[in-house]
N, C-alpha and C positions, 0 to 999 in steps of 0.2 A: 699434297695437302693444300686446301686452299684455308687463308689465314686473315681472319680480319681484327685487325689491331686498333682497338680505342680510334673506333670511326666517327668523326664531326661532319655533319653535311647538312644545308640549310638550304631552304626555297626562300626566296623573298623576304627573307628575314624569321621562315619560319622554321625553326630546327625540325628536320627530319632525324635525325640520327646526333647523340649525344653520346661521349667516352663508347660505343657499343661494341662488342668483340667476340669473336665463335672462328672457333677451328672445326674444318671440314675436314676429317681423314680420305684420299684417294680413294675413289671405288664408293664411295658412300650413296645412295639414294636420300635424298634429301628434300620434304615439302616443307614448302616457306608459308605461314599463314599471318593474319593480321588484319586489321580494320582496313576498311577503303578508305584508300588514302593516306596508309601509315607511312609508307616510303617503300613497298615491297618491288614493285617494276625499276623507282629508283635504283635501290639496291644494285639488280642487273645490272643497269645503265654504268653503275661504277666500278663494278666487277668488268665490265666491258673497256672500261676506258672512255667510255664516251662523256663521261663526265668528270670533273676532275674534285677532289676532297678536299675540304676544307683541314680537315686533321685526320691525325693517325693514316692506318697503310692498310693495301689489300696485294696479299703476296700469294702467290701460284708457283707451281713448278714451272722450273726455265723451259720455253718452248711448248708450254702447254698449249692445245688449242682449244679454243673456246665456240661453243655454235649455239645458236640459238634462231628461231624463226621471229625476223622482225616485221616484214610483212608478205604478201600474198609474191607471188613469181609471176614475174608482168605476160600478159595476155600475148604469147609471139606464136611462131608456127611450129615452134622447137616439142616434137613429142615428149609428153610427160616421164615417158622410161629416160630417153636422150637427156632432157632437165636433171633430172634425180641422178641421172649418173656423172653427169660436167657438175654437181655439185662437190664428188671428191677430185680437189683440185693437182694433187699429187700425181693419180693415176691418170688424169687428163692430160699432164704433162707428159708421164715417163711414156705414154703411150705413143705422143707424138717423137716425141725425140727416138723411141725405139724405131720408127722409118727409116733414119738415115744411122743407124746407131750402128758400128761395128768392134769388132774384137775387146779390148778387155772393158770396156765401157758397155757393151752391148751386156756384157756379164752381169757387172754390175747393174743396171736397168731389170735384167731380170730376176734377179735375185730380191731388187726392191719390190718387184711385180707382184716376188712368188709373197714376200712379206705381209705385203698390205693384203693380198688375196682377191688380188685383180681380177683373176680370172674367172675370176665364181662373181661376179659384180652384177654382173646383169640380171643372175637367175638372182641374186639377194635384193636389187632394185623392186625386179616384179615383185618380189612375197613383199617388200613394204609398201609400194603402193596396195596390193592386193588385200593386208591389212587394213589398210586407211582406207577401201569402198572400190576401187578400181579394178573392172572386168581386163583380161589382158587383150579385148579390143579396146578399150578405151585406154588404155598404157601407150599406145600407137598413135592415138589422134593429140592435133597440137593443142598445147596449153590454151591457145583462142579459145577453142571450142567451150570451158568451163567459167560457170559463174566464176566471180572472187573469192567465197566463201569452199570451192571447191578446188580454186589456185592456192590459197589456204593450207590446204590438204597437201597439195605437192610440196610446198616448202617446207611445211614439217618431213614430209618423206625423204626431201633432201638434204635434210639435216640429221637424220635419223641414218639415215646412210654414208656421210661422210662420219659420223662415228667419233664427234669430239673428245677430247680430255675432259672438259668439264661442256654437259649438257647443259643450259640455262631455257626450260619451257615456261611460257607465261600463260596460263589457261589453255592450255591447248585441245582440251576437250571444248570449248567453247565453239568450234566450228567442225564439231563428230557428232555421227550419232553414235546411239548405245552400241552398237556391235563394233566400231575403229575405238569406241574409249574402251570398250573391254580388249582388243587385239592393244592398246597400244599400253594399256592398266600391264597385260601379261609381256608386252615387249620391254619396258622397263626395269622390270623385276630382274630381266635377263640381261640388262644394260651392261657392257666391262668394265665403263667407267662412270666418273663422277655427275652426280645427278642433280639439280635443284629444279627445283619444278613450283611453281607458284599454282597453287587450284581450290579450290571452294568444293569438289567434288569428294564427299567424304570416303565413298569408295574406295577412289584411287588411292587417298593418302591411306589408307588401312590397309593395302594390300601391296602397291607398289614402290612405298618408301621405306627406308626405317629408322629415319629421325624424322623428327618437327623441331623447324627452327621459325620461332616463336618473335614475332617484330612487335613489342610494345611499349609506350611510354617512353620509346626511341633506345632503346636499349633491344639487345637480341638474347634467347635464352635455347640451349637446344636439347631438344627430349630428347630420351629415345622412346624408339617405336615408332606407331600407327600414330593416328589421328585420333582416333579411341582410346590410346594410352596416355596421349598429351592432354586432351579433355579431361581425366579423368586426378592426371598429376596436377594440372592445374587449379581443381575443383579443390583438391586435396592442402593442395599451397594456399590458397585464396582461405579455407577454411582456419588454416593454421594463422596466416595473419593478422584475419578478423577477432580470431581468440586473442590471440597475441595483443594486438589492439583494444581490445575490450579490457584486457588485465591490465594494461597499463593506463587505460583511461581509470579504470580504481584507483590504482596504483597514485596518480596524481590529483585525484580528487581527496583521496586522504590525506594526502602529505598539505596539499593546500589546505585544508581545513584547520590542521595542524597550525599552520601559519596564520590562516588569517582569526585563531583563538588567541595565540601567545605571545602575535610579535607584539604587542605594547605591554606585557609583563615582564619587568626585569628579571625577574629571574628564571623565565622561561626565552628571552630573546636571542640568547647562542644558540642554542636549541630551531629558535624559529629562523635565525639565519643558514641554519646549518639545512637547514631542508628546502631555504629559498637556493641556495646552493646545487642542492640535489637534481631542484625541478627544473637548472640550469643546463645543467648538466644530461639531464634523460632523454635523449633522440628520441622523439616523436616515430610511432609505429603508425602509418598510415592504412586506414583502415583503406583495402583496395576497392577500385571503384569498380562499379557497375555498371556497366554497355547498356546504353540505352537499349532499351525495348522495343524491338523490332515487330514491327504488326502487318496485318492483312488482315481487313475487316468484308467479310465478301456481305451485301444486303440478300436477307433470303427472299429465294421467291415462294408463291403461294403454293401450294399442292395440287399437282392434275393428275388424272384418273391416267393408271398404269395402263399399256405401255405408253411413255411419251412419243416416240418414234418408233419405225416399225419398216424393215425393210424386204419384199418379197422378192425373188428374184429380178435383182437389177442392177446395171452395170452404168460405167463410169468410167470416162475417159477424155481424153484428149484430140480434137481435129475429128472426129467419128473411129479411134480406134482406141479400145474398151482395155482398161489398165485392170481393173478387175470384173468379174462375172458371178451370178449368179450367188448374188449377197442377199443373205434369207437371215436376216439379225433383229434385234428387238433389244431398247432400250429401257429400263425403267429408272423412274427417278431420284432409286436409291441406288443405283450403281457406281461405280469407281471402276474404268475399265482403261487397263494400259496397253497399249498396241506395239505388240511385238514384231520384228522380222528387218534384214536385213535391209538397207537402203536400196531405195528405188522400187520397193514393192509395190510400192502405194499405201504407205501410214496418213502422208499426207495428204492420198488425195481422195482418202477415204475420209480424212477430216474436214476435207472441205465440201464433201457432199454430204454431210452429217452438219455442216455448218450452211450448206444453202447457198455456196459459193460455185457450186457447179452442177447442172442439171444431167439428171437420170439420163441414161441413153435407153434402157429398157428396163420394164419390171414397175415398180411399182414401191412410192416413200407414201407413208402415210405419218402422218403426223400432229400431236393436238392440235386445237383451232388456236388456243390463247402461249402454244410455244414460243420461247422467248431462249434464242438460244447465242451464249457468249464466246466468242472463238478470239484466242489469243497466238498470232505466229511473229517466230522473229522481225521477219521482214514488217511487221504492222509498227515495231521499234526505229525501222529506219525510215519510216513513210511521216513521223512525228514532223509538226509544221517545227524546225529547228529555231526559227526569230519570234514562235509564242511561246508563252508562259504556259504551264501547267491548265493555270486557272482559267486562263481565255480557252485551252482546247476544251475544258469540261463545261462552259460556259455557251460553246457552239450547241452542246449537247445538252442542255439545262437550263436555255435564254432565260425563263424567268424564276430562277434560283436565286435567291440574293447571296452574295459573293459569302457572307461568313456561314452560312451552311456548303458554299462548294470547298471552303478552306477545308470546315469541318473532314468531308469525303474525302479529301484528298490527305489529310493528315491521319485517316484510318488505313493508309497505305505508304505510310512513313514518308510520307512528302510534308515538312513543316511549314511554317510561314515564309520561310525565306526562300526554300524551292516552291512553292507556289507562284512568287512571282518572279524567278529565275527564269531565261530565256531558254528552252530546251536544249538549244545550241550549247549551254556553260554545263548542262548535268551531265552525270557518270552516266555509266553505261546500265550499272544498276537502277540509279532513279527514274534513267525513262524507260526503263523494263515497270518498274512499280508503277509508271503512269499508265501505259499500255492497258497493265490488270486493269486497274482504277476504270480503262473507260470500257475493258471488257465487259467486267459486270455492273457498269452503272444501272441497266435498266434489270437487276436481280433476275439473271437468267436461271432457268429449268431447266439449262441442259449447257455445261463448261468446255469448250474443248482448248486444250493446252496443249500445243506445241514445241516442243521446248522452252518451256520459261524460265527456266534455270539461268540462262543463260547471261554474264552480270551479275548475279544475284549472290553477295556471300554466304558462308555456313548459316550464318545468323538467319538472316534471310528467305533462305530455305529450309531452317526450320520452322520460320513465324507460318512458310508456307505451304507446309503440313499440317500445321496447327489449323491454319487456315479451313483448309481442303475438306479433315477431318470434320468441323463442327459444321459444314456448308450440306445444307439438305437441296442442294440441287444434285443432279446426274454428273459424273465428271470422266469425260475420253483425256490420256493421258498420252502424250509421246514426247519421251526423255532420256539422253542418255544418261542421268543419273540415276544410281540403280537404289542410291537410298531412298531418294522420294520414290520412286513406286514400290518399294518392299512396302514403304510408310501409309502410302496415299491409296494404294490400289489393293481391291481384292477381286478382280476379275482380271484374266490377261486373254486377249485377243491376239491371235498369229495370223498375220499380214504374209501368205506365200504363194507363190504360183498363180497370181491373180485370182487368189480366194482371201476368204478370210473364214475364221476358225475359231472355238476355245480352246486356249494352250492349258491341258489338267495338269502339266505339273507345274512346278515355283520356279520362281527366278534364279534361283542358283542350277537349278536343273538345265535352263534355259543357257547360260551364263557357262556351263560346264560343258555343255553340246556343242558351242560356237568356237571356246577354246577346242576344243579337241579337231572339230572343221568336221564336223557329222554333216552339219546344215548344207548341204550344196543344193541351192534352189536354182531350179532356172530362172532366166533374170531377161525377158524378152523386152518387156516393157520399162525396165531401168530407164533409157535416154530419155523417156516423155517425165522426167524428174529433174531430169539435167535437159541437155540440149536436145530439144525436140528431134524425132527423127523426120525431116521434110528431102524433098529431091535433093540430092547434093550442087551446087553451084559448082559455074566451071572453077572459082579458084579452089573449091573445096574438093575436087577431082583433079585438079592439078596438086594440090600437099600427099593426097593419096600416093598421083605418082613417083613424087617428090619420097614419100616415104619408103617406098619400095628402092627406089634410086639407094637410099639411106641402109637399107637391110643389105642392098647387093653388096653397096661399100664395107660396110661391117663385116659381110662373109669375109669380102676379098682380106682384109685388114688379118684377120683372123686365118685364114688359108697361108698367108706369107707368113705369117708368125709359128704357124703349123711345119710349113719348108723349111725354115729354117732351124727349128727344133730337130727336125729330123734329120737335118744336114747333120746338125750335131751329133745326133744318135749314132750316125752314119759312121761318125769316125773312129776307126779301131784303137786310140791311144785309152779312147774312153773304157774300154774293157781289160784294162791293163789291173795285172794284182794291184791292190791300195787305193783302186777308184772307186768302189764299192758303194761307197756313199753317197759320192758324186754322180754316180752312174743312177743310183733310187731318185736321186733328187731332181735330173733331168727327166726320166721317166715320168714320173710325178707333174712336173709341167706341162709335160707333152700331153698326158690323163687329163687336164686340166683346159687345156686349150682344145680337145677335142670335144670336152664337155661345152664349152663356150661355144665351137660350131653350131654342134647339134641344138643350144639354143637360138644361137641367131638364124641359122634356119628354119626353125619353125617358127619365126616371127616374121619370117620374109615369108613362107607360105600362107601366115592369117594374113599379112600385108596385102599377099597377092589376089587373096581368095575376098577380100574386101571391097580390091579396087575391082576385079573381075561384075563383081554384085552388084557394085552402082553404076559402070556402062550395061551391064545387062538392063538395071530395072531405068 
């Protein structure tokens, strides 16, 4: 059980956590939610150790271990399976030490082998990166090759795979799209052990936890259930409060009245002491407070003659090779359309030639004359000048705006006066997600495209930005792996496959049900031009090739000795003796296991080989 005992903890004087305390039963799935900025990453941070408490205690099981991903797995030539598997540190060990390891030690080595389930490591490596977006050629190439947002990816897989006592994830859909946060929504659910998971995504918490431990007013309270059960207990507590609070505000306005009639009448003044007494005495029922009002104010644009866009056979690609073909689509400007299909299809890069960020390769865009079209992607968050204010980016865009109408705009997008002129550099990750919108649709676009904007953005947040979406008469392209906002937002879904694109007729749980089940196996040709371009391989990137091959041989070999030597064992006749019966299954069983383990690193050495063969060829 994890146990947290009447916890004090202070930033700069400013209490984050007061007497607060919740016991976590072992085995538990657990989402943590709360304002930005409550103390919820804190939290982690003291459950880790990395920080130390002012008061009160946070107790674990002896020897528990604890994992969490704190940041990205640095850029080296270490293949991503190789990564994820040196991330369980146990079986790195018992592995090396089994080399030199003989008689009754060598036993024991294997016995802890068989325990952790070493053997099966590499096929369960592949399925979670495989989950998290990784083709099993890309499982082979080194961590270099990958943005950070995609080194990301591997250290969750790494952590996902060494298989803590207590899991600690902090957003971790934050850097998935929708198909890794539904593999990782369904991996959790199946987790052995203890969970907490901090996320904004209401999804997740309705399916893959089952409490809500609740961080507010620096105290912690813990539901149970969804996300949906704890919203709706809380609506239900806050209700009861307010009542509560309202009766008692009678409650003392009588008694005081009371007093302030009789206390100068003698023969009513015990009487009126008696109830100055009372209203001494009456703890104050606070009426609970009210989260400010989360907004998104999108400006509308004018109405133009349907279709706004219009696309006849035409393709779109990267370096003159075409990531999709033969797009025959048409937009109008009451549409809501979310783009379906697994990573690396081209969601994105179908929104960027719908956004005018990359020219047609063939076919034919047509498009109104007076289009005004807003395109919002993560990375437009990390491109923000970090040393300006809010107000001076909207102000490059607005020269002669006078500053308290650009406050105005910016405060229809929850940025107040004091983030207005706040250095981009000091805001959350959520306020320059809101600035981003803000200059997306400054000039009242005809046509939205959103690329994950969730991202950052709490519960709150992302309902203002439904609300939003909702009452917005422009066209709006959607790609999100949150699956509330598009149930919310969207009622057209487009499927992003095979370098086509399509209407998907059924609904998102349909969609959601076919991906758990692995129906969807698309070929996936043009993925890398998402990720790492595919360009001629450089001699050092044809030297890691060979380097990785060298790596598969070694593995077999590794595996081959580990085989002989099992079998040595099998070999021996005392093994088949009456009363080893047991003993005798349970070497078998290893032996099963370690052939199983060949027959994959062999066919990792044959993609290896069949890779490197391909780029001296071309």
């Amino acid at each position: 059980m994890l146990r947290i005992t009447d916890i004090s903890y202070s930033v700069a004087g400013r209490p984050l956590f007061e007497g607060a305390s919740a016991a976590i039963p072992s085995g538990h799935k657990v989402g943590m939610v709360g304002r930005n900025g409550a103390g919820k990453t804190t939290l982690f941070k003291l459950i880790r150790g990395e920080l130390v408490l002012d008061g009160g205690s946070i107790d674990l099981p002896s020897r528990a271990r604890i994992g969490g991903v704190a940041q990205e797995v640095p850029g080296s030539e270490v293949s991503l399976l190789d990564t994820v598997l040196a991330a369980d540190e146990e079986r790195h060990t018992l592995l090396a030490e089994a080399d030199g390891a003989t008689g009754h030690r060598m036993a024991e080595i294997q016995t802890r082998l068989q325990d952790i389930d070493a053997w099966s490591a590499e096929a369960r490596a592949a399925s979670i990166l495989k989950g998290l977006g990784f083709t099993d050629a890309e499982q082979l190439m080194p961590c270099s090759a990958f943005s950070g947002g995609w080194r990301m990816r591997v250290a969750l897989a790494g952590v996902l795979f060494s298989q803590p006592d207590v899991l600690l994830l902090d957003e971790p859909t934050n850097y998935l799209d929708l198909e890794g946060a539904l593999w990782l929504e369904s991996y959790l659910a199946r987790y052995p052990h203890t969970v907490l998971i901090i996320s904004h995504d209401r999804e997740l918490l309705n399916r893959a936890v089952g409490h809500i431990l609740h961080l507010e007013n620096r105290k912690l309270t813990l539901y149970t259930g969804g996300y949906d059960d704890f919203a709706r207990a809380r609506a239900e507590a806050r209700a009861v409060q307010m009542a509560a609070a309202k009766k008692q505000e009678l409650q003392r306005a009588h008694i005081q009245s009371f007093v302030d009639r009789f206390k100068a009448k003698a023969s009513k003044a015990r009487q009126a002491q008696s109830r100055v007494k009372m209203l001494e005495k009456m703890t104050p029922i606070r009426m609970p407070e009210d989260a400010a009002r989360t907004v998104f104010t999108f400006p509308a644009p004018d109405q133009l003659s349907p279709p706004i866009l219009a696309l006849e056979g035409a393709a779109v690609g990267y370096d003159g090779r075409a990531v999709l073909k033969k797009l025959s689509l048409r937009i109008d400007q009451d549409d809501r359309i979310a783009l379906l299909g697994r990573n690396g299809e081209g969601k994105s890069t179908l929104s960027k030639l719908l956004a005018d960020k990359l020219d047609v390769m063939e076919g034919k865009v047509t498009a109104s004359s007076k289009l005004r079209v807003g395109y919002f992607a993560q990375h437009q968050v990390d491109e923000l000048h970090v040393d300006e204010t809010p107000l001076a980016h909207i102000q490059r865009m607005r020269p002669g705006v006078t500053p308290p109408k650009l406050r105005a705009v910016l405060a229809g997008f929850g940025l107040g006066a004091d983030q207005a002129e706040t250095e981009v550099g000091r805001l959350s990750g959520g306020q320059k997600a809101r600035l981003s919108l803000c200059l997306a649709t400054l000039d009242a676009p005809h046509l939205l495209i959103l690329d994950e904007p969730t991202n950052h953005l709490d519960i709150e947040s992302r309902e203002a930005l439904v609300e939003a979406l909702t009452a917005y008469s422009g066209a709006v392209i959607l790609v999100s792996h949150d699956m509330h906002l598009l149930s919310m937002a969207a009622d057209r879904l487009w499927l992003v496959k095979d370098g086509a694109v399509a209407p998907y007729d059924d609904d998102l749980e349909s969609y959601r049900t076919m991906l758990l089940r692995g129906d969807d196996k698309p070929a996936r040709p043009q993925k890398a031009k998402e990720k790492p371009a595919k360009k001629p391989l450089s001699p050092e990137q044809l030297k890691e090739l060979r380097a990785e091959v060298k790596r598969c041989e070694a593995r077999i070999a590794k595996i081959e000795e580990m085989r002989g030597k099992l079998a040595k064992k099998l070999a021996d006749p005392e093994l088949y003796e009456d009363g080893r019966v047991g003993e005798l299954a349970t070497w078998q069983k290893k032996y099963a296991e370690v052939m199983e383990g060949l027959d994959r690193a062999e066919a990792m050495w044959v993609s290896a080989s069949e890779k490197l063969e391909g780029a001296q060829a071309g």
